[in-house]
C-alpha positions in Angstrom: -21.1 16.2 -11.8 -24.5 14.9 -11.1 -25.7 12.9 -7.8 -28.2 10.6 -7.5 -30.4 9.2 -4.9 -31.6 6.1 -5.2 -34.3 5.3 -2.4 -35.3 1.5 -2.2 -38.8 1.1 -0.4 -39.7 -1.8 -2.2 -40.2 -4.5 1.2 -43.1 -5.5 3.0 -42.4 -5.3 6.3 -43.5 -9.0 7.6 -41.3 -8.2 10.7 -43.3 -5.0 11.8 -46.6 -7.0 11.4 -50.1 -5.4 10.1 -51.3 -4.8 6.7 -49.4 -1.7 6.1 -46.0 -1.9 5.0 -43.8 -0.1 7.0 -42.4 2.8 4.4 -45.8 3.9 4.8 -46.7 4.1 8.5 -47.3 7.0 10.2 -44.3 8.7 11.6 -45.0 11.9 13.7 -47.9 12.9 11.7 -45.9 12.3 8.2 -45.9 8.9 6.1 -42.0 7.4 7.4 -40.8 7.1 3.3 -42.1 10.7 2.4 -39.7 11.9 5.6 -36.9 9.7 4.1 -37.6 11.5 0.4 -37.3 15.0 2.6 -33.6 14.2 3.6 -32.7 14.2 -0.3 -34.8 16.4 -1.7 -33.7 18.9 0.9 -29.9 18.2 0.5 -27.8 20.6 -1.9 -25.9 17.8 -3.4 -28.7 15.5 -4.5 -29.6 16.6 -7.9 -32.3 13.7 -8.7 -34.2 11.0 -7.3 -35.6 7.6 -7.8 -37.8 5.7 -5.4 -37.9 1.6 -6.2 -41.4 1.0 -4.2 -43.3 -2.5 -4.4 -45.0 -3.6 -7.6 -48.4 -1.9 -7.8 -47.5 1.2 -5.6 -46.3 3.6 -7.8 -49.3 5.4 -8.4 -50.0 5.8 -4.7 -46.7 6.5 -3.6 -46.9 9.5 -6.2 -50.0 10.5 -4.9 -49.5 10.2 -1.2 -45.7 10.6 -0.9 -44.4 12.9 -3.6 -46.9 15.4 -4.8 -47.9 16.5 -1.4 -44.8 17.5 -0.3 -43.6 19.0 -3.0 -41.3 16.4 -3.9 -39.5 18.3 -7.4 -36.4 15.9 -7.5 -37.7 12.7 -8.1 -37.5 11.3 -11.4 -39.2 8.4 -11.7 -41.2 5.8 -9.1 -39.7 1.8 -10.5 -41.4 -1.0 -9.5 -38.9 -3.2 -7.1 -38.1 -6.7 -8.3 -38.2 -10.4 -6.8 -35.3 -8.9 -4.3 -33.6 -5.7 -2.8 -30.7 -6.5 -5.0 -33.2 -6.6 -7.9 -34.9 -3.4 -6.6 -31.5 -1.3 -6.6 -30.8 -2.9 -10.3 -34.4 -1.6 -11.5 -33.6 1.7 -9.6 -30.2 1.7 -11.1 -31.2 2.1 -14.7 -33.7 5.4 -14.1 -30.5 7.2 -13.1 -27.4 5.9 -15.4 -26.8 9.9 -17.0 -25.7 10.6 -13.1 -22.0 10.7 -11.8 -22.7 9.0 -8.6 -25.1 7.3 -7.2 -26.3 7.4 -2.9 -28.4 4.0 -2.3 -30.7 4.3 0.7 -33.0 2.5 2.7 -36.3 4.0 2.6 -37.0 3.5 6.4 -34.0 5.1 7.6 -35.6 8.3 8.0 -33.1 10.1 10.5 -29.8 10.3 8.1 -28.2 12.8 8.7 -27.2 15.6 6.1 -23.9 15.1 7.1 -23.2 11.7 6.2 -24.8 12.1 2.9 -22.5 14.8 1.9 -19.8 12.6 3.5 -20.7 9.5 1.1 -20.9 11.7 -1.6 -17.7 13.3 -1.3 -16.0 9.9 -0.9 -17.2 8.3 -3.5 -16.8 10.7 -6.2 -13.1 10.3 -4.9 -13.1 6.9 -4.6 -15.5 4.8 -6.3 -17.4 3.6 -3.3 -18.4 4.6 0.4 -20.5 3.4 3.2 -22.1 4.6 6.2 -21.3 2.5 9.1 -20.7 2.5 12.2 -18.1 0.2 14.5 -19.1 -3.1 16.5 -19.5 -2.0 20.1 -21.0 -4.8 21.7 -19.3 -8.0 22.6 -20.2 -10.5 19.6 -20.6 -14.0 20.4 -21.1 -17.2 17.8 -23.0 -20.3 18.3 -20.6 -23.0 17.7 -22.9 -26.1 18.0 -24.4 -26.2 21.6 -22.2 -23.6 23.0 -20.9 -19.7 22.2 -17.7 -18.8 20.9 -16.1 -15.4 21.2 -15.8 -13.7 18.2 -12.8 -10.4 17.9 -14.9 -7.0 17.6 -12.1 -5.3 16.8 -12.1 -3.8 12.9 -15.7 -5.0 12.6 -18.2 -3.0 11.7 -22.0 -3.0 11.1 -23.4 -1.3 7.8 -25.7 1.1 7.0 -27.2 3.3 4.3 -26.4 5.4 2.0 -24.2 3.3 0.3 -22.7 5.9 -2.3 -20.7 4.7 -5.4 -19.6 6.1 -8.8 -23.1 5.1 -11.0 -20.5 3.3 -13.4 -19.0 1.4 -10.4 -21.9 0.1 -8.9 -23.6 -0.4 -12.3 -21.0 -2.7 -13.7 -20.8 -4.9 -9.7 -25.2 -5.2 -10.6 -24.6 -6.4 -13.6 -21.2 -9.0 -13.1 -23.4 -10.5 -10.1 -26.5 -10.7 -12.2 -24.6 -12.5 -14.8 -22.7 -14.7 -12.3 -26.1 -15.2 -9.9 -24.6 -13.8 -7.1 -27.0 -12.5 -4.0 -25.2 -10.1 -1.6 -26.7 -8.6 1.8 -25.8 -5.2 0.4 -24.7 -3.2 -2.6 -21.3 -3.1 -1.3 -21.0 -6.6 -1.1 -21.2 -6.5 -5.1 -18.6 -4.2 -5.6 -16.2 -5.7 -3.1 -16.3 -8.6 -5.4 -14.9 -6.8 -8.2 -11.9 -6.4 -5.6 -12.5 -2.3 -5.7 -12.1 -0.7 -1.9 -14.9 1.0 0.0 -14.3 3.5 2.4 -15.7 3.8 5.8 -17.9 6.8 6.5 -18.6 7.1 10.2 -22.4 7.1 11.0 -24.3 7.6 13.8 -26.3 5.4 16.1 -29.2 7.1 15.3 -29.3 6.6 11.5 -31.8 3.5 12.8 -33.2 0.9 10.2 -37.2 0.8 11.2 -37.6 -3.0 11.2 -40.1 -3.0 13.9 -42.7 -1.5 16.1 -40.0 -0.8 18.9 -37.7 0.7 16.2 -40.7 2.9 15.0 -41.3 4.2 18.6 -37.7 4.6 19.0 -37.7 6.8 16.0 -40.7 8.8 17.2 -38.9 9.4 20.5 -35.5 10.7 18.4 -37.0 13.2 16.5 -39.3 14.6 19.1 -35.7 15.6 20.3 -34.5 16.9 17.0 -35.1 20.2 15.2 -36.5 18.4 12.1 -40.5 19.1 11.6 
């Protein structure tokens, strides 16, 4: 079997604000993507890697994320498309000879090994798995000028990796290209071919880096963690 990782850093960050996108920012003295690349490259499962980065960057991100770190597993550097749905697809086609496939967000840099393998393992199984983690919070909807209640229980708020069989998610990429279909994720594609995903409990600190309070949230967690 051979396992992919398919690590989509193709945004701009408009949220986080500046000129430099936010894969790239500084995160304890280490660009944020190249510590995302570390969590794959590092794991035992991961055989090769694709990065999908925006269009123009491919050259820098091999020259200022890879190669100093001794990046050996990544494959190729693909220019994202138009969306992140577009990205993934581009990303997708670099790593077709590979059993299954782990989809991450570049700028979730604290993953844990764990739920990698956990993905993995499900999805070879399986077809398709996803990191998430349960709604905790009381959720509310706007109903006109007022809020609404909405039941918490059996929802749950996704996260990344999103780890399919390559085939799987391969043949969901191309039915919603065909049929013009935008999801908010990869598993939104394949639960449209009416195939189950199974839940793969995360952790709250598997944090998205949207913004500068997430980025100093993410400085503060692995001041208190092992990782370098």
């Amino acid at each position: 079997m051979v396992y992919g990782a398919l690590i989509t850093a193709g945004g701009i960050g408009r949220r986080m604000g500046g000129d430099v996108p936010k894969q790239y920012l500084d995160l304890n003295g280490r660009p944020l993507l190249s510590r995302t690349i570390s969590i794959f490259e590092d794991h035992p499962l991961v055989h090769v890697i694709v990065l999908t980065v925006p269009p123009g960057d491919e050259e820098m991100c091999r020259l200022r994320m890879v190669e100093p770190f001794g990046f050996k597993k990544v494959r190729a550097i693909v220019a994202g498309g138009s969306s992140r749905q577009a990205s993934v697809y581009n990303g997708l086609l670099s790593l077709e000879d590979t059993d299954v496939v782990a989809i991450h967000d570049g700028v979730r840099p604290l993953v844990s090994p764990g739920v990698v393998a956990e993905t993995i393992t499900a999805a070879q199984f399986s077809g398709a798995a996803l990191a998430c983690v349960p709604v905790r919070d009381t959720v509310k909807r706007k109903v006109e000028t007022h809020l609404e209640t909405v039941p918490r229980a059996g929802l749950w708020l996704a996260h990344t990796p999103q780890t399919f069989q390559t085939s799987l998610i391969m043949q969901a990429h191309r039915e919603a290209l065909s049929d013009g279909f935008n999801g908010t994720d990869d598993a939104s594609l394949v639960e449209r071919l009416h195939h189950p995903v199974v839940v793969v409990v995360d952790s709250e600190t598997n944090i998205k880096i949207t913004t500068r309070e997430d980025l100093e949230l993410a400085r503060l967690l692995l001041a208190t963690t092992s990782r370098p």
